[in-house]
PyMOL CGO cylinders between C-alpha atoms (Angstrom):
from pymol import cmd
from pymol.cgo import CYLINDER

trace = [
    CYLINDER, 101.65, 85.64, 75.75, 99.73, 83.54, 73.34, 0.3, 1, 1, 1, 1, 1, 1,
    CYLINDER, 99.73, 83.54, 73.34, 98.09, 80.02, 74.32, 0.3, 1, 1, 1, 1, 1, 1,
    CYLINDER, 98.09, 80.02, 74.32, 100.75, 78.35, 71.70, 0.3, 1, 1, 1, 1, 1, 1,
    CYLINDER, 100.75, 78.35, 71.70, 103.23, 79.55, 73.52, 0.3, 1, 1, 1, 1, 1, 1,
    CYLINDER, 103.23, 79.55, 73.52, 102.34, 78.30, 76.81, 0.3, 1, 1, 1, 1, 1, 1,
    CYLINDER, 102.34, 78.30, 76.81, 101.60, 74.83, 75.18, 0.3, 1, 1, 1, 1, 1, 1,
    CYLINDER, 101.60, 74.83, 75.18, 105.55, 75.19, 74.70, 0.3, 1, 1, 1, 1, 1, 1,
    CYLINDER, 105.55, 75.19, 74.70, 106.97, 76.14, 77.89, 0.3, 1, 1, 1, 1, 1, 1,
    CYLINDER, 106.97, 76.14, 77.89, 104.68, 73.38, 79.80, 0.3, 1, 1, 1, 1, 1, 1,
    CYLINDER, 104.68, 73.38, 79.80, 105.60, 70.73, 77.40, 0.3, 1, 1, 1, 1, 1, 1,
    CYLINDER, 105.60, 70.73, 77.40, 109.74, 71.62, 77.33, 0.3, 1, 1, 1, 1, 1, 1,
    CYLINDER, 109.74, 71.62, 77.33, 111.99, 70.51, 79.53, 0.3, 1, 1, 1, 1, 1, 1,
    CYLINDER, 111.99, 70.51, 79.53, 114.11, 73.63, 79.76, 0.3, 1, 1, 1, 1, 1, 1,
    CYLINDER, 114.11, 73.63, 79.76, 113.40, 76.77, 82.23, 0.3, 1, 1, 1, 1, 1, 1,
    CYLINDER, 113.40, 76.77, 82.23, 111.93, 79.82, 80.71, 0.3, 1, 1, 1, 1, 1, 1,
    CYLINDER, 111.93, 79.82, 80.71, 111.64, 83.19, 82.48, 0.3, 1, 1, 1, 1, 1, 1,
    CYLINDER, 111.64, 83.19, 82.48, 108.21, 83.71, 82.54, 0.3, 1, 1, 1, 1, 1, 1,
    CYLINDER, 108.21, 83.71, 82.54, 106.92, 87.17, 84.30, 0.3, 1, 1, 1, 1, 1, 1,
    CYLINDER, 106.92, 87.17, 84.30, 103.48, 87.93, 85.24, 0.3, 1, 1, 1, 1, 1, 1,
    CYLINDER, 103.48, 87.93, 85.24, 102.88, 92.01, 86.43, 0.3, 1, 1, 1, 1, 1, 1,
    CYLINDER, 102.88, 92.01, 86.43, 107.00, 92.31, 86.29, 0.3, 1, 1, 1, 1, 1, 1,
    CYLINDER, 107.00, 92.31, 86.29, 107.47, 89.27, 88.96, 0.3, 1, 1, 1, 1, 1, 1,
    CYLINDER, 107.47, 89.27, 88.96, 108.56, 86.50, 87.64, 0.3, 1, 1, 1, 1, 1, 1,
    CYLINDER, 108.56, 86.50, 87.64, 106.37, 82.86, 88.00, 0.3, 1, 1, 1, 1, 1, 1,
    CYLINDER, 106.37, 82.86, 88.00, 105.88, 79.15, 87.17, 0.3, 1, 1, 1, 1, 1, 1,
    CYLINDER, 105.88, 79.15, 87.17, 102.83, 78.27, 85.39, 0.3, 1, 1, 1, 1, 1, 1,
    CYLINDER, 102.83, 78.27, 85.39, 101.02, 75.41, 87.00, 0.3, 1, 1, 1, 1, 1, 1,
    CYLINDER, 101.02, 75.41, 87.00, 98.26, 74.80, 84.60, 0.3, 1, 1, 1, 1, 1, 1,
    CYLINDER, 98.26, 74.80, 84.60, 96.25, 76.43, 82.42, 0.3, 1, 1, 1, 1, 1, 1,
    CYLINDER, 96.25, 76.43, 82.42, 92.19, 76.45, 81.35, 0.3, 1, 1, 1, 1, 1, 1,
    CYLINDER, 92.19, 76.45, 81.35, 92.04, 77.02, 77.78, 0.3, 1, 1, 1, 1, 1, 1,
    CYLINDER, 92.04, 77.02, 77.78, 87.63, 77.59, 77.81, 0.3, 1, 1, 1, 1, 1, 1,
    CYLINDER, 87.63, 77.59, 77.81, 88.72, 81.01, 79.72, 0.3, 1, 1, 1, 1, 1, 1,
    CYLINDER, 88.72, 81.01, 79.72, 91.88, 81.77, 78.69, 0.3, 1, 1, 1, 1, 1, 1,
    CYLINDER, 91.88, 81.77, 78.69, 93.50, 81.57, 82.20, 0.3, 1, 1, 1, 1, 1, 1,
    CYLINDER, 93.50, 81.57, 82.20, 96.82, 80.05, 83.63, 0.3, 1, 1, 1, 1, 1, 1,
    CYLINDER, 96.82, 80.05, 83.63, 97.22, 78.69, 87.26, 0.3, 1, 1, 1, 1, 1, 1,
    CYLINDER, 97.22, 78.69, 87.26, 100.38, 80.38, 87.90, 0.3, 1, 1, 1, 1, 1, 1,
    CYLINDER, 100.38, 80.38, 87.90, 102.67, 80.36, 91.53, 0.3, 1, 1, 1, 1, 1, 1,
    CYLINDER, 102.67, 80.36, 91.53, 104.98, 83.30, 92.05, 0.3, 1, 1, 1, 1, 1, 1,
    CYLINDER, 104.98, 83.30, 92.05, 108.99, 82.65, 92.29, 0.3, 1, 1, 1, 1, 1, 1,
    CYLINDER, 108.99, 82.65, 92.29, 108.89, 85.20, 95.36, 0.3, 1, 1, 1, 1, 1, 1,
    CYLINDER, 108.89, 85.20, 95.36, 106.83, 83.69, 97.51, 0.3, 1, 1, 1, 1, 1, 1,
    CYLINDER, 106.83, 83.69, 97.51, 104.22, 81.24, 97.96, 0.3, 1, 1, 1, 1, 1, 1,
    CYLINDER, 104.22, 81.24, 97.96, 100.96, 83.01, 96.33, 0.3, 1, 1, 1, 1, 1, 1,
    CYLINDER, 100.96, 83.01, 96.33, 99.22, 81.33, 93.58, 0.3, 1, 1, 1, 1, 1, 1,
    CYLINDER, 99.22, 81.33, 93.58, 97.02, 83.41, 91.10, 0.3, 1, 1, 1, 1, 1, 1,
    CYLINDER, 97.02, 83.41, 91.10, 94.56, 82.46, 88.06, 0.3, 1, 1, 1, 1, 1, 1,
    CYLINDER, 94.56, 82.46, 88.06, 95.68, 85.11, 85.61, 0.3, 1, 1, 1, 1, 1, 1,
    CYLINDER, 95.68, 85.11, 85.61, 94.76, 85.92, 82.05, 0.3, 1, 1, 1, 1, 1, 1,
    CYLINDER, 94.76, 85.92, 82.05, 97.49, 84.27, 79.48, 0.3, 1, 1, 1, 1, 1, 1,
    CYLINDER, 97.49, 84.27, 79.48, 97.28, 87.08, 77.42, 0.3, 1, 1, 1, 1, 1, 1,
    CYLINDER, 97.28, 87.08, 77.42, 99.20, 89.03, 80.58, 0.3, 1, 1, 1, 1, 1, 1,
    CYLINDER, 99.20, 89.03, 80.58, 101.88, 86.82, 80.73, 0.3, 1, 1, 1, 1, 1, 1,
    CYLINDER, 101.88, 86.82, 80.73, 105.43, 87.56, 79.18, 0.3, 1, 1, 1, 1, 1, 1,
    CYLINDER, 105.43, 87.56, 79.18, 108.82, 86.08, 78.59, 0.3, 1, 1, 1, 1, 1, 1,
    CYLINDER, 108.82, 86.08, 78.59, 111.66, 89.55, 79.31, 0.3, 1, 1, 1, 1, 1, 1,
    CYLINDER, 111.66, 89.55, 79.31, 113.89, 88.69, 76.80, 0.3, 1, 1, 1, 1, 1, 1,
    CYLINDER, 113.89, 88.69, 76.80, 111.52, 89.18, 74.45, 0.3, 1, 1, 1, 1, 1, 1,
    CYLINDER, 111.52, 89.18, 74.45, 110.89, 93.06, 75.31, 0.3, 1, 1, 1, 1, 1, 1,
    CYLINDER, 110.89, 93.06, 75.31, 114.47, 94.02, 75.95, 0.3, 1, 1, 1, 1, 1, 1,
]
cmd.load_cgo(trace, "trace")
């Protein structure tokens, strides 16, 4: 996922499906300097700093 793209989803309103290594999450906050996102899994309670770059929406790929 690009950083534009994230800029969108945290500044909308509206839910996106948002999937990080095929589970899907909420991002939380991101840190632009390293290219990172804050993100809490739907699943379960874990929280993660992953790279943005691995983040995807599904619809997009199907």
């Amino acid at each position: 996922m690009e950083l534009k793209r994230v800029h969108s989803i945290l500044s909308n309103d509206e839910k996106f499906d948002v999937y990080y290594d095929e589970r899907p999450i909420w991002i939380q906050g991101i840190d632009e300097e390293h290219h990172m996102a804050k993100v809490g899994f739907v699943d379960n309670f874990e929280e993660r700093d992953v790279f943005i770059q691995d983040l995807y929406e599904k619809n997009l790929y199907n």
